[in-house]
N, C-alpha and C positions, 0 to 999 in steps of 0.2 A: 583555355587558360589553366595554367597552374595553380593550386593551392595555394602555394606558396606566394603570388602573385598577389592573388586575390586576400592576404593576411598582408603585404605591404599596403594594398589600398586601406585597407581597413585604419592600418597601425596612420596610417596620412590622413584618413577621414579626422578621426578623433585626435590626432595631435596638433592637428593644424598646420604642419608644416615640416618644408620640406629638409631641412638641416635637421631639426630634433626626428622626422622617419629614419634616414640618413645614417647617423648616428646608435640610432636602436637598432637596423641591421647590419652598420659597420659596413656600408658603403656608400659612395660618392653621391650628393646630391644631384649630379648630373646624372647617377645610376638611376634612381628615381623617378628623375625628372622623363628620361627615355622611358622607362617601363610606362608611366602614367601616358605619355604618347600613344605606347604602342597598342595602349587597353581606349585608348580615345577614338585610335585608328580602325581598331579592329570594331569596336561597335557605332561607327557615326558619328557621332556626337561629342561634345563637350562636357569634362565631366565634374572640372576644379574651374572654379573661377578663379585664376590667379591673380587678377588686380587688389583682389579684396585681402587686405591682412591683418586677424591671421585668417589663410586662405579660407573655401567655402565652397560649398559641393553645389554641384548646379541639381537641378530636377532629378536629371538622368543619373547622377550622380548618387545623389540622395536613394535612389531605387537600387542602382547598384552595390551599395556600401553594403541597403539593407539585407540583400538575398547574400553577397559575401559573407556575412559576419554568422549568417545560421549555416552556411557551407564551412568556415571556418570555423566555427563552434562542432557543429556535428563532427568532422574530421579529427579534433583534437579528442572528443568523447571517445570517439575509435580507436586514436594512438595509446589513451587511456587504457581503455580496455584491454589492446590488445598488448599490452605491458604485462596488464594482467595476466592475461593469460599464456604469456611466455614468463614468466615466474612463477605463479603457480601452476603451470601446464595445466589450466582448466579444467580440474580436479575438484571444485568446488563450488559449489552455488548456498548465499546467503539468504535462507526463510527465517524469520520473524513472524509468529503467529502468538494470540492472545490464546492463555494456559487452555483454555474448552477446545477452541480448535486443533493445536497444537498437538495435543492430547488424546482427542477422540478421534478427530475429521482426517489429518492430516496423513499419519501413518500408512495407510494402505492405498494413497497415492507413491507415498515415497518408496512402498515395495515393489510398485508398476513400475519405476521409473528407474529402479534398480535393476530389474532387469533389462531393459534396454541400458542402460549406462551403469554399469559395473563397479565402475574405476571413478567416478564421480561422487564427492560424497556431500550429502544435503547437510549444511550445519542449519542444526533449527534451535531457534533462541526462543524462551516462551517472556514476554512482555507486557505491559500493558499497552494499551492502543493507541495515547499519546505518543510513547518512546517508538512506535513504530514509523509511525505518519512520522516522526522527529529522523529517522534513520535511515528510511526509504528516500526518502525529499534530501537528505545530504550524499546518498548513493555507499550508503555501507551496508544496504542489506536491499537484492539484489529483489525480494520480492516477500511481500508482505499480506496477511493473512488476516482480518477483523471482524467483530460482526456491526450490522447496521452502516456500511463503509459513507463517509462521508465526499461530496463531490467537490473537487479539485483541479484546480486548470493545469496547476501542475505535476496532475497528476494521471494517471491510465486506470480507471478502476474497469472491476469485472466483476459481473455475478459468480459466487461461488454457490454453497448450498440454503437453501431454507431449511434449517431446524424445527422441526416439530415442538411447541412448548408442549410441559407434561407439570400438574399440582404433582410436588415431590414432598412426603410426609413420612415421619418413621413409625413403623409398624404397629406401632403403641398408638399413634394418632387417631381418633373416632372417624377421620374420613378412609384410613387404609382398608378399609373392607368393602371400599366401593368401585365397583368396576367403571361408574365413568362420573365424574362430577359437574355440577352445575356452577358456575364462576361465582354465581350468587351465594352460593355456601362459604363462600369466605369470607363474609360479610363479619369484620370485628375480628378475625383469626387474626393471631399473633404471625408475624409475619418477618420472613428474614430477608433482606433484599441487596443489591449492590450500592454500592458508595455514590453519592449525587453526581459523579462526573464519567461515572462508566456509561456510553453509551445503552446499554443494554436495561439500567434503572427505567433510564426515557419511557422506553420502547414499552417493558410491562408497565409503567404506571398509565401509560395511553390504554392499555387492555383492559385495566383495572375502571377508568374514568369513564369509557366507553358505557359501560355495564353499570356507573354509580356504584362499583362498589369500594366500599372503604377496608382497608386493613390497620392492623396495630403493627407498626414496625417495631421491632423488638431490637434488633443486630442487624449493622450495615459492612459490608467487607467490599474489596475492592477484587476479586477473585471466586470463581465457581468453585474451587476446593476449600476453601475456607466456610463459604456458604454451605455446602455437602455436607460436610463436616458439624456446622451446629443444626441444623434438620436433623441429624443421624441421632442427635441426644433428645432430641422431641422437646428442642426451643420453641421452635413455630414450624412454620409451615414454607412453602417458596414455589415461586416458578421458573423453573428451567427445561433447557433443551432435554430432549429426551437422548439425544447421543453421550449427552455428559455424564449419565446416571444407570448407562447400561452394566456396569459391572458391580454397583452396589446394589440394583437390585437383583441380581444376581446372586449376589453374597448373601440378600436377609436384610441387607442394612438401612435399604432405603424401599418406599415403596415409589413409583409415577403411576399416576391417575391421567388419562386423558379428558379434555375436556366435552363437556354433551353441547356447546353450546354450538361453536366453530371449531374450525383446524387454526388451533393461533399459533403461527411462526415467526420463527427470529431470521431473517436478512442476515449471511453472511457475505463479504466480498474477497476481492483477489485486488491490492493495489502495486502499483510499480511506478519507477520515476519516469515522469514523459520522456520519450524521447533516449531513453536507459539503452546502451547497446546490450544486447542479453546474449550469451554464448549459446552455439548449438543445444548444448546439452539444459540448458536456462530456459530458451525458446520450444521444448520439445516437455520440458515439466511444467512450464507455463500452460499447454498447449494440453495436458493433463487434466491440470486443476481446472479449466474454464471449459471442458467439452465433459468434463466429471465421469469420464470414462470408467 
């Protein structure tokens, strides 16, 4: 059967009938009425109850409609796409990554990828983690970058990297002179943390509860650079990824302490829309980021 076909039955399931099908493809009810024959013929069975009005899909009918309507939805995702990619000659794949990964993590997949794919060029949007999941799930950014990834029916998630957390304090601070710390010396330290809706708040205040230990939050932000940035004046203290903080300590600006107690890391993932057609060049940096080559 054809596509095509198989989108008239559909348009006849859900409209109930056969002058308004008719009509929506601009031809003849008795054009219709043959094709529904022919699909009746070709599988056995009956597939429209036609006495009932407005008409009404039998069993078999009912099962047909359904595997139709994901053949016809899939097909259109691909006429989609592949629009796409005869206007923008597939020159382009849309990343959305949260500022730490975007930043740190991402880059030196994008030079891997560069070299296989030249002429393709990654546009990376840095976001928060809502506007992501909000942008991926409508199909404007072809693949998405977070940490702690939330699960989704509608969605494809993948393991990206586990970040190392690191106590990050500035130089001045009474812990930067310690080559590994114990969780429990932050007992009462003023403390800088993420805003109550970033994922990543969750995730250490679990570390923190774990251990009974309490802090003083001093400053909440909604970004790793903003948080960097007041640790750097020796507001408080903070825990973060150690990939975040590799070129300030570098600089003097910042110290990272590892901790003596456990290796505590941060969950990052890889999400996409289910079912997202991805172009060669989409499917081969995908195919990157999730074997972390």
């Amino acid at each position: 059967m054809h596509v095509e076909a198989l989108k008239v039955f559909c348009d006849l399931a859900e409209l109930k009938s056969f002058s308004k099908t008719a009509e929506k493809h601009q031809v003849s009810q008795s054009a219709i009425s043959q094709q529904l024959a022919q699909m009746e013929l070709l599988h056995n069975c009956q597939l429209v109850n036609r006495k009932k009005r407005p008409l009404e899909l039998t069993a078999p009918g009912r099962l047909l409609y359904q595997t139709s309507r994901e053949i016809v939805d899939k097909y259109e995702d691909f006429k989609s796409e592949l629009n796409a990619l005869k206007s923008a000659g597939g020159t382009r794949i849309n990343v959305a990554a949260i500022f730490s990964i975007g930043m740190h993590s991402l880059p030196t997949y994008v030079k891997k990828f560069m070299v296989r794919y030249p002429d393709v060029h990654v546009h990376v949007e840095y976001l928060s983690a809502r506007r992501i999941y909000e942008l991926v799930l409508a199909g404007e950014i072809d693949i998405g970058l977070v940490a702690i990834p939330k699960r989704d029916k509608r969605l494809d998630v993948y393991d990206f990297e586990m970040e190392p957390l690191v106590l990050v304090c500035s130089p001045r601070h009474s812990l930067a002179k310690q080559t590994q710390v114990d969780i429990n010396q932050l007992q009462f330290e003023r403390f800088i943390g993420f805003e109550a809706d970033i994922p990543t708040r969750a995730w250490i205040d679990n570390i923190l509860q774990r251990y009974n230990v309490s802090v003083q939050s001093v400053m909440e932000f909604d970004n790793i650079e903003t948080v960097k940035r007041a640790v750097e004046i020796n507001t408080g203290i903070s825990i973060l990824p150690k990939t975040a903080v590799v070129q300030e300590v570098a600089d003097g600006t910042l110290k990272a302490i590892e901790f003596s107690n456990e290796n505590f890391v941060r969950p990052t993932g890889i999400i996409t829309r289910k079912n997202k057609i991805q172009t060669r060049a989409g499917r081969y940096f995908l195919k990157l980021l999730t074997s972390r080559e």
